[in-house]
VMD Tcl script that draws the C-alpha trace (Angstrom):
set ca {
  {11.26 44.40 35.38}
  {9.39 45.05 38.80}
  {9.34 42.19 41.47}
  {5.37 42.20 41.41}
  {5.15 41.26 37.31}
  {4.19 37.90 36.91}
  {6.32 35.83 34.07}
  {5.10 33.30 31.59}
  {7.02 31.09 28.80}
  {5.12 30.96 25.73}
  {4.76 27.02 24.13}
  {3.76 27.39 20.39}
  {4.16 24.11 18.39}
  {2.34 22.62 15.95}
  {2.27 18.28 14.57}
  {3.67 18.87 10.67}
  {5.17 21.63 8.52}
  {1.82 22.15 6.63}
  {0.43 23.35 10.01}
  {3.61 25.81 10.33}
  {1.54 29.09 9.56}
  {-0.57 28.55 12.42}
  {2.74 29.33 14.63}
  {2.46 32.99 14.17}
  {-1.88 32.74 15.38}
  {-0.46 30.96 18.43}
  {2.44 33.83 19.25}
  {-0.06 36.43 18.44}
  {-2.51 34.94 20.98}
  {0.50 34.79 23.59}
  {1.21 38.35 23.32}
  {-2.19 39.63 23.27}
  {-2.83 37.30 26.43}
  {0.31 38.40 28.45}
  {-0.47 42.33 28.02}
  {-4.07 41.84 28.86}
  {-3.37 39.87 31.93}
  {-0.05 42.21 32.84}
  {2.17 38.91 32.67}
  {5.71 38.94 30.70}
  {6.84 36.66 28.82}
  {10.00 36.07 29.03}
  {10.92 32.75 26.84}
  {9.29 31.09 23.73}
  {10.01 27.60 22.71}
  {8.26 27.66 19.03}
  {8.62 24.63 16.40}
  {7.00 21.39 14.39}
  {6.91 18.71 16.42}
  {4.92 15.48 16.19}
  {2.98 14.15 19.49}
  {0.90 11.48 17.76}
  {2.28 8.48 19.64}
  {3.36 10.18 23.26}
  {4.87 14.00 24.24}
  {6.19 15.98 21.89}
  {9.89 16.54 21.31}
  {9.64 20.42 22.23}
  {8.08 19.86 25.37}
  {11.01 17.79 26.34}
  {12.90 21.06 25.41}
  {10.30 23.13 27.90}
  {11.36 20.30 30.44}
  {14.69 20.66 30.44}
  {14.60 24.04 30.63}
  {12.17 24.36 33.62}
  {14.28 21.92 35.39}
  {17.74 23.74 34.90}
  {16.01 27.42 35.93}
  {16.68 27.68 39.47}
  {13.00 27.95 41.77}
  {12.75 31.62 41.74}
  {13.45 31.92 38.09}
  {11.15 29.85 37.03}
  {8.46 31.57 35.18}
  {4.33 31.37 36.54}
  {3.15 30.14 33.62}
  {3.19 28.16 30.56}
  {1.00 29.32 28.12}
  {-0.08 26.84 25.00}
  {-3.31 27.28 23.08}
  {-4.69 23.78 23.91}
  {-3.51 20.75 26.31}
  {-3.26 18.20 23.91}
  {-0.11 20.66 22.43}
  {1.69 18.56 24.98}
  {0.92 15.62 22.91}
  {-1.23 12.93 22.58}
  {-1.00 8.85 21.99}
  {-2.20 7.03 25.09}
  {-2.20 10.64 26.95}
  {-0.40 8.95 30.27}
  {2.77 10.65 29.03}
  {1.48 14.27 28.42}
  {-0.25 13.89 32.03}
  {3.04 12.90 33.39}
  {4.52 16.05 31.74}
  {1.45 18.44 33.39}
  {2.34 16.87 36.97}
  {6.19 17.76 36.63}
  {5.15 21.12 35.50}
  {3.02 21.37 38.39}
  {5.43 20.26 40.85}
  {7.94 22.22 39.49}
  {5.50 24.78 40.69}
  {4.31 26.21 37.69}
  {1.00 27.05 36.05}
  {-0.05 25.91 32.44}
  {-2.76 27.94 30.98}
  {-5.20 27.25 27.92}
  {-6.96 29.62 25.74}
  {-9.93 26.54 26.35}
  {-9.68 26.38 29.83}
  {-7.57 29.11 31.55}
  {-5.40 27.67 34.26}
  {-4.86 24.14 35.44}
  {-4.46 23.02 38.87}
  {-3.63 19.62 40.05}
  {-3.87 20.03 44.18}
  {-6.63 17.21 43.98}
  {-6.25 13.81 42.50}
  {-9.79 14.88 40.68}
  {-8.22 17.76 39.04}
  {-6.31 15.06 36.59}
  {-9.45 14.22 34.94}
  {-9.76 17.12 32.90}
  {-6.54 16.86 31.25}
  {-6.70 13.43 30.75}
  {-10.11 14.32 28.30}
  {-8.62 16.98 27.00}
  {-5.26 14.82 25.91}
  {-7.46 12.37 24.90}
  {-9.98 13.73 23.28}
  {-7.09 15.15 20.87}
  {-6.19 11.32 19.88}
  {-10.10 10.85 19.50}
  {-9.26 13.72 17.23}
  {-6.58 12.30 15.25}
  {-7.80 9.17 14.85}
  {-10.86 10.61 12.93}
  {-8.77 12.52 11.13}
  {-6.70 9.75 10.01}
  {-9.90 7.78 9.15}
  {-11.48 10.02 6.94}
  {-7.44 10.53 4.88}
  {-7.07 6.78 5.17}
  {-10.72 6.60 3.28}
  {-9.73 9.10 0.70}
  {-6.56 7.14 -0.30}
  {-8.64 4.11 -0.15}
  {-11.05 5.00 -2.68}
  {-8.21 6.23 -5.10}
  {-6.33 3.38 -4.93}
  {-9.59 1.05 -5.62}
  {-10.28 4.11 -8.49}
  {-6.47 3.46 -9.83}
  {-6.17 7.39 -8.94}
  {-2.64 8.80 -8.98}
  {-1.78 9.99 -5.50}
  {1.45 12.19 -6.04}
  {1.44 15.26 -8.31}
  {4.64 15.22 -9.41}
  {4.27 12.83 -12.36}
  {7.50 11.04 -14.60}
  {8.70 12.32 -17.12}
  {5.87 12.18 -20.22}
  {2.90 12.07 -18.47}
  {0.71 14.78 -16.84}
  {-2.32 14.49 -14.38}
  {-5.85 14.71 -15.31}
  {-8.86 13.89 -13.34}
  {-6.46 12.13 -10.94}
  {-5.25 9.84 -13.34}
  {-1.98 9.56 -15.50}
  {-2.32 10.90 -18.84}
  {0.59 11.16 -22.21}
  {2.13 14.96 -22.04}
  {2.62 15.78 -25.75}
  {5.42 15.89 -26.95}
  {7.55 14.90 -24.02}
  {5.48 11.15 -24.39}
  {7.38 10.28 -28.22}
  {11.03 10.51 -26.32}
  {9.40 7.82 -23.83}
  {8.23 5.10 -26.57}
  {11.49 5.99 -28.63}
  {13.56 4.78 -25.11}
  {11.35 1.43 -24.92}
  {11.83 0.43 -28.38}
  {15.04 1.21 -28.54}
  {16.10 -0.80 -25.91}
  {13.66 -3.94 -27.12}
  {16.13 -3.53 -30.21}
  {19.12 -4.23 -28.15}
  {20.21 -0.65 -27.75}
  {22.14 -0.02 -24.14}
  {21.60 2.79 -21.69}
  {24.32 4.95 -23.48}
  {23.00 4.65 -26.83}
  {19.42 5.47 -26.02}
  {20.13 8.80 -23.88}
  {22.44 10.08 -26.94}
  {19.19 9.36 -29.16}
  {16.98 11.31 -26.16}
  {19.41 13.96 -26.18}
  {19.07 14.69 -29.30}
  {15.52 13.74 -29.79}
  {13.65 14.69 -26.26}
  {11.97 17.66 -25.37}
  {12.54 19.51 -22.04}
  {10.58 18.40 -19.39}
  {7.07 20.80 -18.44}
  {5.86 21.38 -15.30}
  {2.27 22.55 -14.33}
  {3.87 26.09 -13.68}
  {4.81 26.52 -16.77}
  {8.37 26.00 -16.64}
  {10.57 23.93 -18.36}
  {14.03 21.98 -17.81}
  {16.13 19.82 -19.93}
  {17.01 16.42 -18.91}
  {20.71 15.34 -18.55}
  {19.96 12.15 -20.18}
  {22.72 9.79 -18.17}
  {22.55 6.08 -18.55}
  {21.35 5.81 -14.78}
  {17.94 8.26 -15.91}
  {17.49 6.21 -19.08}
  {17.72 3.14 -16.67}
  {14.92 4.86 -14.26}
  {13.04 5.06 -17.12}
  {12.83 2.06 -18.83}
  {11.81 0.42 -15.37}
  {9.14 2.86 -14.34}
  {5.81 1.26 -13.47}
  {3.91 4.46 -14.51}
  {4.32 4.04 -18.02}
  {3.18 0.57 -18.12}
  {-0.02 0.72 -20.57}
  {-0.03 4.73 -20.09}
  {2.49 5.63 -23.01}
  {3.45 1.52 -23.10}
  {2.54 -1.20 -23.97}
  {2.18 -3.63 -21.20}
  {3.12 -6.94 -23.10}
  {6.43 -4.16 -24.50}
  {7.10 -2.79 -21.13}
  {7.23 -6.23 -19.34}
  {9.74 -7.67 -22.51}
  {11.86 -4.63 -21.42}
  {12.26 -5.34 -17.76}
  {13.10 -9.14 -18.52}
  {15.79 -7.75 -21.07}
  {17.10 -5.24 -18.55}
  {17.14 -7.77 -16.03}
  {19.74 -10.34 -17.67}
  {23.01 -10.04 -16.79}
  {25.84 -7.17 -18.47}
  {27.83 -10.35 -19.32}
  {24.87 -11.05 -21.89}
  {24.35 -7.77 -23.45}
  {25.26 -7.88 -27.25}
  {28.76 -7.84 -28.78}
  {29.23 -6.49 -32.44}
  {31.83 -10.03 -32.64}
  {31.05 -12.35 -30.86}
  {27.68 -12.73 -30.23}
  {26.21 -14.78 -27.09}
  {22.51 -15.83 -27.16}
  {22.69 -17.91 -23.89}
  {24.86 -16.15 -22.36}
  {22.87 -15.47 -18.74}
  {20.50 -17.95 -19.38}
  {21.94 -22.00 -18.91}
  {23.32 -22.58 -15.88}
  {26.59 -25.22 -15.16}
  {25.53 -28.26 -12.98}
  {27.15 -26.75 -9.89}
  {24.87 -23.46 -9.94}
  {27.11 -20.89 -11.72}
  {25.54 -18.99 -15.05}
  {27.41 -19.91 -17.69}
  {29.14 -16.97 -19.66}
  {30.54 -15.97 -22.75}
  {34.48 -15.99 -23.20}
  {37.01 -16.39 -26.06}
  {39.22 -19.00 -26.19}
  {42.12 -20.06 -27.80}
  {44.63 -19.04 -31.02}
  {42.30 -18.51 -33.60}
  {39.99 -17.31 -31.05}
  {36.99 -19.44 -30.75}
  {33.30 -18.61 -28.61}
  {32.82 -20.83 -25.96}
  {30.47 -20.67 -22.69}
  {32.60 -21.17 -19.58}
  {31.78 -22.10 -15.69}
  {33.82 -19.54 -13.65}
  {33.71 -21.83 -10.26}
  {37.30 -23.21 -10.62}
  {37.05 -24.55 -6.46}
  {34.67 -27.27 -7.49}
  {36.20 -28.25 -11.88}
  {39.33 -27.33 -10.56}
  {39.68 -25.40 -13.98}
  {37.34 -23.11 -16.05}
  {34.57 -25.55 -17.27}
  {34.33 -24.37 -21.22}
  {31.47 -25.78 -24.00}
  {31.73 -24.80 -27.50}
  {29.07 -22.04 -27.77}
  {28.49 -23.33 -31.70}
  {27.99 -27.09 -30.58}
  {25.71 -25.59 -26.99}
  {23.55 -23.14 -29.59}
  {22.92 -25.96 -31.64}
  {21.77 -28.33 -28.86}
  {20.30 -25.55 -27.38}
  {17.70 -24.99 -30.49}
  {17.35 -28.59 -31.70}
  {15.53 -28.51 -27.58}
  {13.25 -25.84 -28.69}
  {12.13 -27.59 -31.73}
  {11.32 -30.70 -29.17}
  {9.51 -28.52 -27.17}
  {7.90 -26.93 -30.03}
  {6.61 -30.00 -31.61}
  {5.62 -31.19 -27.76}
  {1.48 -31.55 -27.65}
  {1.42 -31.39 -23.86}
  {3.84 -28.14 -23.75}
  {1.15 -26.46 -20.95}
  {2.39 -29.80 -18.55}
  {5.89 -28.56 -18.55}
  {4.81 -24.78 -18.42}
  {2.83 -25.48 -15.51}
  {5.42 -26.61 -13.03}
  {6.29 -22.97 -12.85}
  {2.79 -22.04 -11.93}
  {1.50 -20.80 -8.17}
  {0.99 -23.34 -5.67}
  {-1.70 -21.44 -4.44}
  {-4.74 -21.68 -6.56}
  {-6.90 -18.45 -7.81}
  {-9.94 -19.83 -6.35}
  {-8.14 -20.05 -2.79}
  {-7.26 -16.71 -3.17}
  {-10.71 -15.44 -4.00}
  {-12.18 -17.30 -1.30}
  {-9.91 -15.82 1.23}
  {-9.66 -12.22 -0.52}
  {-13.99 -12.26 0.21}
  {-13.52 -13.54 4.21}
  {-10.98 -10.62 4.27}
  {-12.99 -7.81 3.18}
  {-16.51 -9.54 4.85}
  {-13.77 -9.34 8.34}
  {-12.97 -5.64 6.72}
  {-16.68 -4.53 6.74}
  {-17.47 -6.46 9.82}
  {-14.72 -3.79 11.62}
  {-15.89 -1.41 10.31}
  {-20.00 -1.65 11.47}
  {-17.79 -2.35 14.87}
  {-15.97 1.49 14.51}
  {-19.71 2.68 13.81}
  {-20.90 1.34 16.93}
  {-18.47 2.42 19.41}
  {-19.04 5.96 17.93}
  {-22.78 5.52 18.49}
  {-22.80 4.30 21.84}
  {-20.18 7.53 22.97}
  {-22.32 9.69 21.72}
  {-25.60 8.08 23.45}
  {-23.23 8.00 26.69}
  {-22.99 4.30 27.16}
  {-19.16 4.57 26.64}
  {-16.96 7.28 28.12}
  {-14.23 8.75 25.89}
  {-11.16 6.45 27.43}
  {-13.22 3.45 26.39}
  {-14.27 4.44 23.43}
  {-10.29 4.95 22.24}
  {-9.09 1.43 23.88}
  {-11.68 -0.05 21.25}
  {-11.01 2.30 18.07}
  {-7.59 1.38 18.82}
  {-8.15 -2.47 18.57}
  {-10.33 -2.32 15.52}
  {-7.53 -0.04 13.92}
  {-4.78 -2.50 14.87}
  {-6.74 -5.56 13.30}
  {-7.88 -3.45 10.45}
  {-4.06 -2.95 10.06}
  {-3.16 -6.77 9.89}
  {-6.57 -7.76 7.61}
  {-5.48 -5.02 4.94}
  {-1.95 -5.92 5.32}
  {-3.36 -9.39 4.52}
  {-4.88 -8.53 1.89}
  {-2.42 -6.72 0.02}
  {-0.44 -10.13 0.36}
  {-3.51 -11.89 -1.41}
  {-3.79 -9.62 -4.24}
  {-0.27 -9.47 -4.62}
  {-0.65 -13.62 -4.94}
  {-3.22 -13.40 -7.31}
  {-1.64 -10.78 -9.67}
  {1.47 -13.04 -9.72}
  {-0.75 -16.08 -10.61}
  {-2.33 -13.92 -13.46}
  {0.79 -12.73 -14.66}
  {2.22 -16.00 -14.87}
  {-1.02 -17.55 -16.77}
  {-0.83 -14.74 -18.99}
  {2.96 -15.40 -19.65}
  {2.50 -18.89 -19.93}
  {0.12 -18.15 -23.08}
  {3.35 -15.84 -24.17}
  {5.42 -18.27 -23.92}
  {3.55 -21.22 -25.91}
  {3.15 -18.60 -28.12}
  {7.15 -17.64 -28.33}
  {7.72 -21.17 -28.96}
  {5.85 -21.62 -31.88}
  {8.24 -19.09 -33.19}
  {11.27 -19.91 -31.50}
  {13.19 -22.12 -34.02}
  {12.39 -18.88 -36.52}
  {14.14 -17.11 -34.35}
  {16.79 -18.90 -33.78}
  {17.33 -19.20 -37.53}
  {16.81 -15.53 -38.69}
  {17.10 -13.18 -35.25}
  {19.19 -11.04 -34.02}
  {20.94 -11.82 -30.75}
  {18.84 -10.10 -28.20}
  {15.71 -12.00 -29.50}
  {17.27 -15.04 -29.26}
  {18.31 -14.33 -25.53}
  {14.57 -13.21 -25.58}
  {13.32 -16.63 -26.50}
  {15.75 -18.47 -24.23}
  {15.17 -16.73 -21.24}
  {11.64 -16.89 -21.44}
  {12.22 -20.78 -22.42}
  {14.10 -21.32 -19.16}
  {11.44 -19.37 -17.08}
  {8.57 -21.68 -18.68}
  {9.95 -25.00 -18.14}
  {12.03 -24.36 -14.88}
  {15.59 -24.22 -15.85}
  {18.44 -25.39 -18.04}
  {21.76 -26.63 -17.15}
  {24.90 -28.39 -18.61}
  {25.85 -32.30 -16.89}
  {28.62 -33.58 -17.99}
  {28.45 -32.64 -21.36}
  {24.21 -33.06 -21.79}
  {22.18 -29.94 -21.57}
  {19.62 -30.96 -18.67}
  {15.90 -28.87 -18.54}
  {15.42 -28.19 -14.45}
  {17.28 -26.38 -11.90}
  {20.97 -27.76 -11.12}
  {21.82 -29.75 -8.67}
  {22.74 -27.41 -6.38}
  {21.67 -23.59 -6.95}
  {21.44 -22.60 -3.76}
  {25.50 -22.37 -3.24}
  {25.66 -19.39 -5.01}
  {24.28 -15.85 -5.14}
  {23.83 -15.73 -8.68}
  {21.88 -18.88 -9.78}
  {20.22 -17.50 -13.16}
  {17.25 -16.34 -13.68}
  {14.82 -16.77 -10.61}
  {11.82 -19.02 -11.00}
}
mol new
graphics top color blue
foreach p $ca { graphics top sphere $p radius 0.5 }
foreach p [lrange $ca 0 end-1] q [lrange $ca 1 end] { graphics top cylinder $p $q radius 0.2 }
display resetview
């Protein structure tokens, strides 16, 4: 290479892999460039790298490498299609990075603007704009995805493509995928009838067809008892191929503890479900020579010895309380202590000065925009104040996730409070004639109505024990 050849380092990178293919447009440029211009280049640093919130991790690279080249080495320029390639944010750290580059006596040159000089303090202003008219950039970018996601949320629009097993996508919503959708509803009633994880993926396995994809191809499913568990507690199929008021009965089975589930023998209807006075579930256990069912306390530090209660005499107790309760005309006063502080028409009234705060932001975004583009505000402005309406958008939508989230708890708990005056009516039925897992059924959802159960000395106690809080496992939460 002669002396007199100038030399130039080629800086190709883009923000995210889905911009990748525009890497080759951006070498192709470099190399048409360079032999126009007679330069060489003689080093490209090429890559993904994000600059949203300050420089981008391959400039750093470029950085390193200009530092550790000794002075005569160094190359005359670094060529990048656009400035904001250095990265973006606040744009104080990518104008840092130019004036290294600059004192490390090197050129950086644009296809926008050619090449930059910084021998005046005036000759910073242009790459400022330029950095920060690529966050102006961003940010309206980001606005206009953010709105898109927004309106298919509020539309109950799938956002992913890849869809659970059973359902396709149509129209941006969830849909049954025949016949892939009969294996789901087999797996849900199955396990309402007390089947476990191991019996229901031998049924699938057997049953099931392979799962399609869009492309037309097809797999079979290794049915495992951790996939049939992923299953059964998938929100997607909740009133899509299930039932709600079935799919919710299926996560509160699932949810009681494996000391519960059935046994052929000995069967244990409360097991998981009363709690001993010092906080500990109670559980199932055989005792004694001929064996007999009993309900033990574990916590030997505080009995000094395994607390035990005939399960026959504790069943019996246990269901002359539901006929009580049953035959109770104010039942709702008892239901409602496990109600919501909060009530609904709190949460409406602040769910309406949220989104009034919402749309008042968002006239406030409007006007910023207008008043750049009439040149009352310069571009720097005009970012400081899209960036404080997006941080206290950020906080009122984070706010009001938290109130919808409040007031779908306080429906769901109305609605189960209807369930469970309902269950009650049929409760000592149940207890008579049903099998085991409907009887934990009823007593669990018993215990959530009315706050707790719990053996004293003997007396089975409605509340929370004394002292739940000693313990990891309590029972079921409230």
């Amino acid at each position: 290479m002669s002396d007199d050849v100038e030399t130039a380092w080629a800086y190709l990178v883009v923000s995210s892999e889905q911009q990748a293919d525009t890497l080759d447009h951006q070498h192709a440029w470099a190399i048409s460039l360079a032999s126009d211009r007679g330069w060489q280049i003689t080093k490209v640093f090429r890559g993904v790298s994000s600059g949203r919130d300050g420089t981008r991790g391959l400039l750093e690279e470029l950085l390193v490498e200009l530092r550790k080249t000794p002075a005569a080495e160094r190359p005359q320029r670094v060529l990048m299609i656009r400035l904001d390639r250095l990265g973006r944010g606040l744009g104080l750290e990518a104008l840092a990075a130019i004036a290294e580059i600059a004192r490390l006596k090197v050129l950086i040159h644009t296809r926008q603007d050619g090449d930059y000089t910084l021998s005046r303090a005036s000759d910073s202003i242009l790459p400022l704009m330029r950095v920060v008219t690529g966050a102006i950039e961003n940010e309206a970018r980001r606005d206009k995805a953010r709105a898109v996601y927004t309106r298919r949320r509020a539309n109950n629009a799938v956002l992913s493509n890849k869809r659970p097993y059973g359902l396709k996508l149509e129209a941006g919503r969830d849909i049954p995928q025949e016949p892939q959708d009969q294996a789901v509803r087999l797996a849900f009633e199955l396990s309402i009838n007390g089947y476990g994880l191991a019996a229901i993926g031998t049924r699938l396995r057997a049953f099931a067809a392979p799962k399609a994809y869009v492309n037309g191809r097809t797999h079979a499913t290794n049915w495992t008892s951790v996939r049939v568990a992923k299953l059964l507690r998938n929100p997607a199929y909740r009133g899509t191929l299930v039932e709600p008021g079935m799919w919710d009965d299926v996560q509160t089975l699932r949810a009681a503890s494996s000391t519960t589930r059935s046994n052929s023998r000995y069967p244990w209807p409360l097991g998981g479900t009363i709690n001993c006075s010092c906080g500990r579930l109670l559980i199932g256990s055989i005792h004694g020579s001929p064996p007999r069912r009993v309900y033990r306390c574990t916590e030997k530090t505080i009995h000094g010895h395994n607390l035990t209660y005939s399960a026959a005499r504790l069943e019996t107790v246990f269901e002359d309380v539901l006929a009580h309760l049953s035959a109770t005309p104010d039942l709702d006063v008892a239901i409602a202590r496990s109600e919501i502080s909060v009530t609904a028409e709190t949460l409406e009234r602040r769910m309406k000065e949220i989104d009034e705060a919402i749309e008042r932001h968002g006239i406030e975004r409007k006007r910023a925009w207008a008043l750049n583009e009439r040149g009352l505000i310069h571009d720097v402005e005009l970012a400081r104040r899209l960036r404080e309406v997006d941080s206290e958008l950020r906080q009122l939508n984070f706010d009001r996730g938290t109130v919808d989230s409040d007031l779908r708890r306080l429906a769901a708990q109305r609605e189960q409070n209807l369930k469970t005056v309902d269950l009650l009516r049929e409760a000592v039925l149940l207890w008579r004639d049903g099998d085991v897992e409907r009887k934990r059924f009823a007593a669990q959802q018993l215990v959530r109505a009315i706050g707790g159960i719990y053996m004293d000395d003997g007396t089975l106690r409605i509340g929370s024990p004394p002292n739940p809080q000693r313990f990891k496992r309590t029972g079921i939460n409230h």
